[in-house]
C-alpha positions as CSV (number, residue, x, y, z in Angstrom):
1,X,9.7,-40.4,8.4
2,X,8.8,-37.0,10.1
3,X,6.2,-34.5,8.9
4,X,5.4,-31.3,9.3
5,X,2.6,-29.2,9.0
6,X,3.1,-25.1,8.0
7,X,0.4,-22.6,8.5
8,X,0.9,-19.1,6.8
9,X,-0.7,-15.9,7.4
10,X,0.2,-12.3,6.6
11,X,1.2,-10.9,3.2
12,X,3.3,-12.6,0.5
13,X,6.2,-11.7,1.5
14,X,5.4,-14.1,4.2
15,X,4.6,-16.8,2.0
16,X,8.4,-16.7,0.8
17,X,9.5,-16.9,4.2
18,X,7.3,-19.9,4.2
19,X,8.6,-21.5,1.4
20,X,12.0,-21.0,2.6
21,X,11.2,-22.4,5.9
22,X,9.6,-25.7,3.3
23,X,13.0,-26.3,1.7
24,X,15.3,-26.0,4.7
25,X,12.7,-28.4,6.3
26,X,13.2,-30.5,3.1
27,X,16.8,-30.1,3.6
28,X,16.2,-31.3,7.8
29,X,14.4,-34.6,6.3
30,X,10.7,-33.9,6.9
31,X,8.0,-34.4,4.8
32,X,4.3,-32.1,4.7
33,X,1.4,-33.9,6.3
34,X,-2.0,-33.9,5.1
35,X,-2.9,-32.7,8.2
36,X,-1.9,-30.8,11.5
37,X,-3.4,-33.8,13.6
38,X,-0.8,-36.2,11.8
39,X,2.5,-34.2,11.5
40,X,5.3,-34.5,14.5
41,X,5.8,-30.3,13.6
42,X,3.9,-27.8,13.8
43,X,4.6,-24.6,12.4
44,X,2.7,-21.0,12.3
45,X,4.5,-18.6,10.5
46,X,2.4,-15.7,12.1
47,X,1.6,-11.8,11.1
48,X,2.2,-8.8,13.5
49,X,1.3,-5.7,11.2
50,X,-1.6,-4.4,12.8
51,X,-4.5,-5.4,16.1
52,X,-6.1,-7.7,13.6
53,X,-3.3,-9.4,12.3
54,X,-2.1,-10.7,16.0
55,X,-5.5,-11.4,16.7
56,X,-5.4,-13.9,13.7
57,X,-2.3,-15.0,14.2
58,X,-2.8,-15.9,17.6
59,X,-6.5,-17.7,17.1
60,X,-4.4,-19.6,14.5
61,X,-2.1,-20.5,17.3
62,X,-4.1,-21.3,19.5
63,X,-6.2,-23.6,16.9
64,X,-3.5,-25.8,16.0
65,X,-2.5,-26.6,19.6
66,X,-6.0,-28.0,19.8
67,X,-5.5,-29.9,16.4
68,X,-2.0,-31.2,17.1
69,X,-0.7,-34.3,18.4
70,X,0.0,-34.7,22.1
71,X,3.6,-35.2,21.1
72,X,4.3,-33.1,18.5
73,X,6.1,-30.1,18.7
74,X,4.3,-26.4,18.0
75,X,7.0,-23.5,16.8
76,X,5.4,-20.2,16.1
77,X,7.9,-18.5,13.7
78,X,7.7,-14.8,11.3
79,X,6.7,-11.2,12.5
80,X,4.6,-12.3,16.0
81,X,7.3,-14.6,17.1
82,X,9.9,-11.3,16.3
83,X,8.1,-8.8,17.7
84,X,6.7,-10.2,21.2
85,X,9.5,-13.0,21.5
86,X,9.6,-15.5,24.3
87,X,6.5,-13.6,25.7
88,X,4.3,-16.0,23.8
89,X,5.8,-18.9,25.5
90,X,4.9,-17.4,29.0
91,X,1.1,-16.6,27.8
92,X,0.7,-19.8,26.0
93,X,2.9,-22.4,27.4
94,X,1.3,-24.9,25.0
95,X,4.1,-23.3,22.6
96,X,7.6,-25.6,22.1
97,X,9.3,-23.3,20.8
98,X,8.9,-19.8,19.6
99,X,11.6,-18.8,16.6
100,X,12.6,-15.4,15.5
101,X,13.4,-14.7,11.5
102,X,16.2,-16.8,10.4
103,X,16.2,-18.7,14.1
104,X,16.2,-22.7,13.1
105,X,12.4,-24.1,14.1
106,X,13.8,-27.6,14.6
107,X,16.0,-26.7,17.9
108,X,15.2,-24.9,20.8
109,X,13.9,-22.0,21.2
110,X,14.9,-18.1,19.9
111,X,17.7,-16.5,22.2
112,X,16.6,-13.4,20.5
113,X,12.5,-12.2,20.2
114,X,13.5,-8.6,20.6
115,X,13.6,-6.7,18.1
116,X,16.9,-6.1,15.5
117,X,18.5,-3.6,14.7
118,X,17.1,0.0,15.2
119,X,19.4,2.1,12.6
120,X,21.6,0.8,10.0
121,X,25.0,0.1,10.6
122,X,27.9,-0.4,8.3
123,X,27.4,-4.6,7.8
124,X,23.3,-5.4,9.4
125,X,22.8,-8.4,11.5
126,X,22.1,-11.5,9.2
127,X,20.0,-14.3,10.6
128,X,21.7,-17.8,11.5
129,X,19.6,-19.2,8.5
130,X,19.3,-16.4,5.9
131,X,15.3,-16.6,4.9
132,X,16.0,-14.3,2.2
133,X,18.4,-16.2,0.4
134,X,18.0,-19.8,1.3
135,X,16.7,-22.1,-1.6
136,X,12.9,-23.0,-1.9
137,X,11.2,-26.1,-3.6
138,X,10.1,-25.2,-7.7
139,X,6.8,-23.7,-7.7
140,X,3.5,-25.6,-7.4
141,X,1.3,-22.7,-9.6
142,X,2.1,-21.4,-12.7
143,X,3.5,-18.3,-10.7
144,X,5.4,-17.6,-7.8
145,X,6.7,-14.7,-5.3
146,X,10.0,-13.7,-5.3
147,X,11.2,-11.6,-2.2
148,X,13.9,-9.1,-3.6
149,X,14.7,-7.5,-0.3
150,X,14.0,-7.8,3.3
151,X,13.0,-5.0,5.9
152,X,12.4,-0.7,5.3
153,X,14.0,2.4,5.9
154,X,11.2,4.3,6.1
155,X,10.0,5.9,8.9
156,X,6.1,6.1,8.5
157,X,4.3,7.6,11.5
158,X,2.3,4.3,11.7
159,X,4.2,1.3,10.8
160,X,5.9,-0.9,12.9
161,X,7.4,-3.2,10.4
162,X,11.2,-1.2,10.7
163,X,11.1,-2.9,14.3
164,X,10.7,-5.8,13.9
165,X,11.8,-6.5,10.3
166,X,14.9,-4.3,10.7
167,X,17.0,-1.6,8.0
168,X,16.8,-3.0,4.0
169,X,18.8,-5.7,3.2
170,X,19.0,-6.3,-0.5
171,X,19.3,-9.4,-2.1
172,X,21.6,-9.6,-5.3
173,X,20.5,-9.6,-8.4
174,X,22.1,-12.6,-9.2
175,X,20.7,-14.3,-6.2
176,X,16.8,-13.1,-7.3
177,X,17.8,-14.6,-10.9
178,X,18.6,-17.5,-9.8
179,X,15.8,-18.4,-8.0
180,X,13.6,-17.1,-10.4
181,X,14.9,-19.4,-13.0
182,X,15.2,-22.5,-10.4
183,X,11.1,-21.8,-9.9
184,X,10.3,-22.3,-13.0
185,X,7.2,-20.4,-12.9
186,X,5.2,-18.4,-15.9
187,X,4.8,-15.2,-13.8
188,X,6.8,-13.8,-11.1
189,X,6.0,-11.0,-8.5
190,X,8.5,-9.7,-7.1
191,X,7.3,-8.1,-3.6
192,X,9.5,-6.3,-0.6
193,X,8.5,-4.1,2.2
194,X,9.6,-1.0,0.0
195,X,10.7,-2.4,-3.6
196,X,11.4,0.5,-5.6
197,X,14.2,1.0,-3.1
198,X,15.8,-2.1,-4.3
199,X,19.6,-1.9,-4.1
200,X,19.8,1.1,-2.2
201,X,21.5,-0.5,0.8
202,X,24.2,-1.8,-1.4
203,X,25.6,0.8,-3.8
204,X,23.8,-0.3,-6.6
205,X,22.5,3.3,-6.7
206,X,18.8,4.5,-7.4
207,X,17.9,2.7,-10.4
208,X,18.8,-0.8,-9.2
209,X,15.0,-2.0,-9.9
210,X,14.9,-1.6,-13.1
211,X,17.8,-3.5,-14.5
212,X,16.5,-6.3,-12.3
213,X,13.0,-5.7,-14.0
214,X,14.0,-6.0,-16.9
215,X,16.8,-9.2,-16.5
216,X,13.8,-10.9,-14.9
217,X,11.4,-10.6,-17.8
218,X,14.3,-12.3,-19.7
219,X,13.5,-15.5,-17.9
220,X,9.8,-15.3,-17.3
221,X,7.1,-14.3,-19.5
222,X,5.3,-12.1,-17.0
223,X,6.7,-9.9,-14.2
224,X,5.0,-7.8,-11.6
225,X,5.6,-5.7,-9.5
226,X,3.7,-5.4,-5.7
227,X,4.2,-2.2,-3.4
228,X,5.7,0.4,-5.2
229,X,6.2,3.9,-3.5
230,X,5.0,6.7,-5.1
231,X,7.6,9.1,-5.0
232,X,9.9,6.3,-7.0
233,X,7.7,6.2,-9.9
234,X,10.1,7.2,-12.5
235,X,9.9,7.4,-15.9
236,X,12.2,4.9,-16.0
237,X,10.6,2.0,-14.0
238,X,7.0,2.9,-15.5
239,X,8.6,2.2,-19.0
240,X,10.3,-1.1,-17.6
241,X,6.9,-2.1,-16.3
242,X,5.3,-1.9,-19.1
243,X,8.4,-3.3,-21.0
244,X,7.2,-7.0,-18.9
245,X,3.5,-7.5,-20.5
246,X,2.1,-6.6,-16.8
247,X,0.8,-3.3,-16.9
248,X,-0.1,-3.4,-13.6
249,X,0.9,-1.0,-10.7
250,X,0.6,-1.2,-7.1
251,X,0.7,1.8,-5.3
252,X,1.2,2.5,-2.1
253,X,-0.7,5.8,-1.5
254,X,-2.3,5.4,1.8
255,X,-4.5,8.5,1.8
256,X,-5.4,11.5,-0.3
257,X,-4.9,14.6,2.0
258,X,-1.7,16.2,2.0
259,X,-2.0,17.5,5.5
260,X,-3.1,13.9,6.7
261,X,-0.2,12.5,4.8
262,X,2.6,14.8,6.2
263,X,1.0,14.1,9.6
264,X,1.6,10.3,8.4
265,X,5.1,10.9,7.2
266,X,4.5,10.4,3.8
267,X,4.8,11.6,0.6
268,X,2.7,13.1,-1.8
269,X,-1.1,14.2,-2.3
270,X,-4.7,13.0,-4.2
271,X,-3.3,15.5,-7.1
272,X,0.2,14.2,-7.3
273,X,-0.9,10.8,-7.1
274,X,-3.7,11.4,-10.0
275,X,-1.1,13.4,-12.2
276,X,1.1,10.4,-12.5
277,X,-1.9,7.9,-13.1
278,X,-3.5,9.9,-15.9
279,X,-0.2,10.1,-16.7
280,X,0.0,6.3,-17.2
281,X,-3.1,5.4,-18.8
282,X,-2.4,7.8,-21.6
283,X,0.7,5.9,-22.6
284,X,-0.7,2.3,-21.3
285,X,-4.6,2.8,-21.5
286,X,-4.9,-1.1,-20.2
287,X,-2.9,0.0,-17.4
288,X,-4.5,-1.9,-14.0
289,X,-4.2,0.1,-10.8
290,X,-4.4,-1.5,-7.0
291,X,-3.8,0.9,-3.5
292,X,-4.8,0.8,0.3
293,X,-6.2,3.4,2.2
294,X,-6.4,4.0,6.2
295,X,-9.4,5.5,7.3
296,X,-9.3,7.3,11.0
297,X,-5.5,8.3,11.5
298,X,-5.1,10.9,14.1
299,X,-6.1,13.9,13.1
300,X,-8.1,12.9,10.2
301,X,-11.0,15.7,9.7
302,X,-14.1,15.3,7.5
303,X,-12.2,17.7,4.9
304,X,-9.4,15.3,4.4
305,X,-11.7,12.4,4.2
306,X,-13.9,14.1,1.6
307,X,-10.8,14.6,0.2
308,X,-10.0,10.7,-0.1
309,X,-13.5,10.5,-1.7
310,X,-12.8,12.8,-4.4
311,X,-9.6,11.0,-4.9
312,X,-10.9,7.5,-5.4
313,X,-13.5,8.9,-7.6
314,X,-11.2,10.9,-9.9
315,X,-8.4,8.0,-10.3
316,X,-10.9,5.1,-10.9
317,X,-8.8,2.5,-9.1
318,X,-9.3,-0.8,-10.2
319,X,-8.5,-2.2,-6.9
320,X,-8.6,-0.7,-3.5
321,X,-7.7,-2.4,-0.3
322,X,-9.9,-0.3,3.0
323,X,-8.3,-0.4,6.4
324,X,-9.0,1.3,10.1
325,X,-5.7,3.1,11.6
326,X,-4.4,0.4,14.0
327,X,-2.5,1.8,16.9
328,X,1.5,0.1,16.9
329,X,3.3,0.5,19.9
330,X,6.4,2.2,19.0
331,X,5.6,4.7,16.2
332,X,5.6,7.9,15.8
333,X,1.7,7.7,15.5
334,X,1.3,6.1,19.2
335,X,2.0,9.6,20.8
336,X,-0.3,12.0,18.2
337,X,-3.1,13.1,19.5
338,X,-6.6,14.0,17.6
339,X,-8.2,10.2,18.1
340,X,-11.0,9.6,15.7
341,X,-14.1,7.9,17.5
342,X,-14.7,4.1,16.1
343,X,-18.3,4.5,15.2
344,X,-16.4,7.5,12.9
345,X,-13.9,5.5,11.4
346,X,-16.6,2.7,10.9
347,X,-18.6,5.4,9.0
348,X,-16.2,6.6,6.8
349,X,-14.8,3.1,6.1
350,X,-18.3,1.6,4.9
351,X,-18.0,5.0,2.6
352,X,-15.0,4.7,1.3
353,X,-15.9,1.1,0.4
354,X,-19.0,1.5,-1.1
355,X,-17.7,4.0,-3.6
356,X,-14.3,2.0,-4.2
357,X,-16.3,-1.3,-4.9
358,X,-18.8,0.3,-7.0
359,X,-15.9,1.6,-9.1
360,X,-14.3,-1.8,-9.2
361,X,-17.6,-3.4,-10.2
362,X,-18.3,-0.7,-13.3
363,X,-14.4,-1.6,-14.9
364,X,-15.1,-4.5,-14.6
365,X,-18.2,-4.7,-16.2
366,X,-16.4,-2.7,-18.7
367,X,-14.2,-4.9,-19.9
368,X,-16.7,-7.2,-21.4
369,X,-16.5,-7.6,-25.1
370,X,-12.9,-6.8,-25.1
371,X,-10.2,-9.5,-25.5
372,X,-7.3,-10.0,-23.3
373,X,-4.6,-12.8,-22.7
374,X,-4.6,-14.9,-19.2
375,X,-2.5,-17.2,-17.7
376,X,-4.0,-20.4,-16.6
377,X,-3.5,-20.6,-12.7
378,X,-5.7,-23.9,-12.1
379,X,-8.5,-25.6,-14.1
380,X,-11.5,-23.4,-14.5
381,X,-9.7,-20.4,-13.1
382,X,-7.1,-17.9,-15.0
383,X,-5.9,-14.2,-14.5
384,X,-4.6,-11.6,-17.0
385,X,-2.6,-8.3,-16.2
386,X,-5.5,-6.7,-13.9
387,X,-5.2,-9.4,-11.6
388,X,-2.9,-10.5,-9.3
389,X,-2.7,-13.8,-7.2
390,X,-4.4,-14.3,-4.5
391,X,-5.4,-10.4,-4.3
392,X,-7.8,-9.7,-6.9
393,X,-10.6,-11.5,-9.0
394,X,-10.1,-14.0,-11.1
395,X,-11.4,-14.9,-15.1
396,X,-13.7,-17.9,-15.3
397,X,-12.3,-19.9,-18.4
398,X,-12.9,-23.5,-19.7
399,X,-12.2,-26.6,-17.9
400,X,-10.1,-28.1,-20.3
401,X,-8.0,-25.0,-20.8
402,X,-4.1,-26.4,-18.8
403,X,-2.9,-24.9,-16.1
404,X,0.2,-22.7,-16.8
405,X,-0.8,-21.9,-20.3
406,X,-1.2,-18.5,-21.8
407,X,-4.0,-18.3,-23.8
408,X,-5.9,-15.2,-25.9
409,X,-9.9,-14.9,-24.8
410,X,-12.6,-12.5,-25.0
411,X,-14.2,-11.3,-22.1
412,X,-17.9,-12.6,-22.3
413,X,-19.4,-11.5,-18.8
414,X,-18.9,-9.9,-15.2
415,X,-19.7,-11.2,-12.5
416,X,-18.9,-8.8,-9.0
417,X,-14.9,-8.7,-9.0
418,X,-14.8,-11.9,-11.7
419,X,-14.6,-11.8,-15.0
420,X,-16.4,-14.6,-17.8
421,X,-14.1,-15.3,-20.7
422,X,-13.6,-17.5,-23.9
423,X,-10.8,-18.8,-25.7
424,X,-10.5,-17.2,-29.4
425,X,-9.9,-19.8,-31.6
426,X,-7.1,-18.9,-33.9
427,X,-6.9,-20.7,-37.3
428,X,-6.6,-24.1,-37.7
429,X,-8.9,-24.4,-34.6
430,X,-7.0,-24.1,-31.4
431,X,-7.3,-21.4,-28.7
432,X,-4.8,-18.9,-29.4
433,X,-2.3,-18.1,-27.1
434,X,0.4,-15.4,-26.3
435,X,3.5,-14.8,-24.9
């Protein structure tokens, strides 16, 4: 029998890829090994976002060829593999094979690693093997991510992801309904590079999210929602949010200063953005709130990273991702001028962090003597609405709680990011639970 052994770095959207990649694998007759030393494929399913990201992905490479059998195979697949291509073979010929998105890992290698299509055309390009809507094994946690789309139409000065990941492509909504129900998960987050644009590409029109929102929470109990552009925010998709029992909202703001932002080719401003929060937690006052900020674009003075600071203070984020401006060959970006020094950008990121964490910290500490309801993700260990896999902290339950069950505690102590909680015990003695 043949094994394989999968490796996965990057975001979540990459860990559908990866589970795609499991079932068609599945499909080819192989079976996972318990380690890389013992399977006959090897696969990385690499990250290309930013400096860091290669780096990893490429120490990861470069780590499995050392664990690997003499005779098995190594195929480096997902955003690296796309975006350098058969460049990686010449600079590491320890690589077998290197496979663009949709390329089959079990045959030779990609005739492709350039990049797809720059600008949208009447019918995009479709992989040989269609990642985004091949089947997947049932999930192995009580939740699961569910990839709605694949690839962005924006055009932010520093992203790269349009290059390599091409124009939007959306999946229909009764392909995403489908595999949400064959999952058979608890919760399900639905994630794509730009997800409020869902349906866009395909004349579903501007509202196409919501409905799938909405048919989703149908099937599952919980639903949410990762990377959600502020400008497409509505009413309407709030309301269907909140509709799913996960008041949780992931916004992709990037920065505070309007002038930094424009310069970025965004949207918005630290007073728009804290409008629509307050905005929020008046109707939803549970309401969790996650973002990512770059420190040291070009161009970024001390006024617009003061302004930043009085952002995060004013919104009282519950969770803030902190990252330096990474150069990406290609975008608009590449060309500005206005270079912040590193010691600066190291500065004003250990700022930015200490204030974000210390707000993090003090709601969670917050939350102690209040009662919530949490899914069970593994013994020991569950989450409620603030917290989403793999991202954020977790809640510290009992042992003997089961995985996959929703259950009704009461927040008993803080602990950093994680939280200490108890199971009420509703009458007739057993833990209460929820939805």
């Amino acid at each position: 029998m043949r094994r394989y052994w999968l490796e996965t770095l990057g975001c979540p959207k990459n860990q559908v890829d990866s589970d795609k990649i499991e079932g068609q694998l599945a499909a080819d007759g192989y079976r996972p090994a318990a380690a890389a030393g013992e399977a006959d494929l090897v696969v990385v399913n690499t990250c290309a976002f930013i400096a860091d990201a290669r780096r990893e992905s490429l120490e990861a490479i470069d780590a499995l060829a050392e664990r690997r059998r003499s005779d098995s195979r190594l195929v480096v697949t997902g955003c690296l593999a796309e975006r350098v291509g058969p460049r990686l073979r010449d600079e590491r010929p320890e690589i077998d094979a290197v496979a663009g998105f949709g390329e089959p890992i079990t045959l030779g290698p990609t005739k492709r690693g350039g990049r797809r299509l720059k600008v949208r055309s009447a019918a995009p390009a479709v992989p040989r093997l269609d990642l985004l809507n091949l089947s997947r094994p049932p999930a192995q946690a009580p939740w699961a991510y569910v990839k709605i789309a694949e690839g962005c139409d924006r055009r932010c000065g520093y992203c790269a992801i349009p290059s390599f990941r091409g124009p939007q492509r959306s999946r229909s909504p009764e392909a995403v309904l489908a595999e949400i129900e064959a999952l058979g998960a608890s919760e399900i987050v639905l994630v794509a590079q730009d997800l409020a644009s869902y349906g866009r590409d395909g004349g579903r029109g501007e509202r196409a999210l919501v409905p799938l929102v909405e048919a989703a929470h149908r099937l599952v109990p919980w639903v949410r929602l990762l990377y959600l552009y502020p400008s497409d925010l509505t009413d309407e998709l709030i309301a269907a949010i909140l509709s799913t029992d996960v008041a949780y909202f992931d916004l992709s703001l990037q920065h505070a200063s309007r002038p930094l932002l424009r310069r970025m080719r965004r949207w918005g401003d630290g007073e728009r953005f804290g409008a629509r929060i307050a905005e929020i937690r008046r109707a939803a006052p549970h309401a969790a709130f996650r973002s990512n900020f770059i420190v040291g674009y070009p161009g970024e003075t001390e006024e617009d990273h003061d302004a930043l600071l009085a952002f995060v203070q004013e919104a009282q984020l519950d969770w803030v991702g902190v990252f330096a401006y990474s150069e990406e060959e290609g975008t608009y970006s590449a060309g500005l001028g206005g270079r912040v020094p590193e010691p600066l950008v190291a500065e004003r990121m250990a700022e930015l962090r200490e204030v974000c964490d210390a707000i993090t910290e003090q709601r969670r500490r917050s939350l102690v003597g209040s009662r919530t309801t949490v899914l069970v993700d593994e013994p020991g260990w569950a989450r409620s609405h603030r917290e989403a896999p793999e991202i954020d902290g977790l809640v510290e339950v009992p042992r003997d709680l089961a995985p996959g069950r929703f259950t009704e505690v009461e927040i008993t102590g803080a602990a950093g990011v994680d939280l200490v909680a108890v199971p009420i015990v509703a009458a007739g003695g057993a833990p209460g639970g929820a939805p």
